[in-house]
C-alpha positions as a Markdown table, in Angstrom:
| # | Residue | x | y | z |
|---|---|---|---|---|
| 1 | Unk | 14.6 | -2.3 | 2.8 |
| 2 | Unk | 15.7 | 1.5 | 3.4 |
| 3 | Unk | 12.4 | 2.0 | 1.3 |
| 4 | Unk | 10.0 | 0.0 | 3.8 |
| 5 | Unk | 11.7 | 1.2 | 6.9 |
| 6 | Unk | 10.4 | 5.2 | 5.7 |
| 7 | Unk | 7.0 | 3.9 | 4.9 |
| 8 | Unk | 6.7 | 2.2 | 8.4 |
| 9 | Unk | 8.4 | 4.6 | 10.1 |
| 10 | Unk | 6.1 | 7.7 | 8.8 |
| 11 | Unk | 2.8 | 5.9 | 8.0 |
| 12 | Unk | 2.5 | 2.7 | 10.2 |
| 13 | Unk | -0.9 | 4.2 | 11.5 |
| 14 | Unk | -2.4 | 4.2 | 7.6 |
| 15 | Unk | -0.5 | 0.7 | 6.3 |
| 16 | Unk | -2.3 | -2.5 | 7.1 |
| 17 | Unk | 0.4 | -5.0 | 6.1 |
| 18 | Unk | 3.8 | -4.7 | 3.9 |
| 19 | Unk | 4.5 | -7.3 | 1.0 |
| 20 | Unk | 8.2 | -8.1 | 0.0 |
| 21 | Unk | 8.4 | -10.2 | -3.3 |
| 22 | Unk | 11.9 | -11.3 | -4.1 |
| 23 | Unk | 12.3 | -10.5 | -7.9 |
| 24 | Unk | 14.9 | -11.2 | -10.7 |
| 25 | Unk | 16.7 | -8.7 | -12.9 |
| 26 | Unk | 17.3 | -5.7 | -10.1 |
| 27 | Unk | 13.5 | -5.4 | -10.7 |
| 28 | Unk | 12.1 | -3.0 | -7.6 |
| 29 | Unk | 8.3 | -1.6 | -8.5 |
| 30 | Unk | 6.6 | -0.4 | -5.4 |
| 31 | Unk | 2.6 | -1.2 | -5.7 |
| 32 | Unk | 0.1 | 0.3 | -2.9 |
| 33 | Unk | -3.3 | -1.1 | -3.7 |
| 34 | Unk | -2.6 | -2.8 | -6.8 |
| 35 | Unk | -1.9 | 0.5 | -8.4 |
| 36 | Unk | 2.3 | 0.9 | -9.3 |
| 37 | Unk | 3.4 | 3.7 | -7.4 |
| 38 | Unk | 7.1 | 3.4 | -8.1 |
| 39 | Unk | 9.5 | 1.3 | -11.0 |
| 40 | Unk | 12.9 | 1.1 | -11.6 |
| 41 | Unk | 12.1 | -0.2 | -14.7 |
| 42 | Unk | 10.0 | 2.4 | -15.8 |
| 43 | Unk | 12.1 | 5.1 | -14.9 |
| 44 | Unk | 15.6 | 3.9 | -15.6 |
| 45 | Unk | 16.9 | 4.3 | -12.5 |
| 46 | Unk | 16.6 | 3.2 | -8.4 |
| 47 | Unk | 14.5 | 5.4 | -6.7 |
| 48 | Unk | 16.5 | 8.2 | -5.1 |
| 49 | Unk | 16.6 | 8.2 | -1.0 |
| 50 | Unk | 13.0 | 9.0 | 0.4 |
| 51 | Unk | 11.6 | 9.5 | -3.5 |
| 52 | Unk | 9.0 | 6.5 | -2.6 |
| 53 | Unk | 8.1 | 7.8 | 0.6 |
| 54 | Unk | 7.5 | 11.2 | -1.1 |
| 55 | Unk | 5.1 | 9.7 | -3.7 |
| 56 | Unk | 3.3 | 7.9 | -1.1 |
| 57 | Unk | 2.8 | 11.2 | 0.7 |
| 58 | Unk | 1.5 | 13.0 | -2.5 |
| 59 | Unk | -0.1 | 10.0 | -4.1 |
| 60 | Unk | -1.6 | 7.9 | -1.8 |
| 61 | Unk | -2.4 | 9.3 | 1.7 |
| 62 | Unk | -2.1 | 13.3 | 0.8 |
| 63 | Unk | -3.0 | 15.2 | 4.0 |
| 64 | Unk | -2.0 | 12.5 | 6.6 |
| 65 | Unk | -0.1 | 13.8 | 8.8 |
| 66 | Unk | 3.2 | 11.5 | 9.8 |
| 67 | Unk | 3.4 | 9.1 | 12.6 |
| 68 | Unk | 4.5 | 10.7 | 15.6 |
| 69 | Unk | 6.7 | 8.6 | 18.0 |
């Protein structure tokens, strides 16, 4: 949840909706677009704190600036 409050928080002005899919096995893959942006899986491991929201910035919406309250 920690995950979708960053991407809302920072990029709520570039994010049309937000899709949370319950899952079995501790599975957590974050997919933008249909593209996987993040898995636990994959990489062995939870994501660390703000490591999603870093790939987002770099991968998906580089040169965006952040929301601004």
């Amino acid at each position: 949840m920690r995950t979708v409050h960053d991407l809302l928080q920072h990029f709520q002005h570039v994010i049309a909706d937000v899709t949370l899919v319950t899952g079995s096995k501790g599975i957590f893959d974050v997919v933008v677009d249909g593209e996987l942006l993040y898995s636990k899986h994959a990489n062995g491991r939870h994501a660390k704190p703000g490591e999603v929201l870093e790939l987002f910035r770099n991968e998906v919406v580089p040169g965006v600036e952040v929301y601004e309250h």
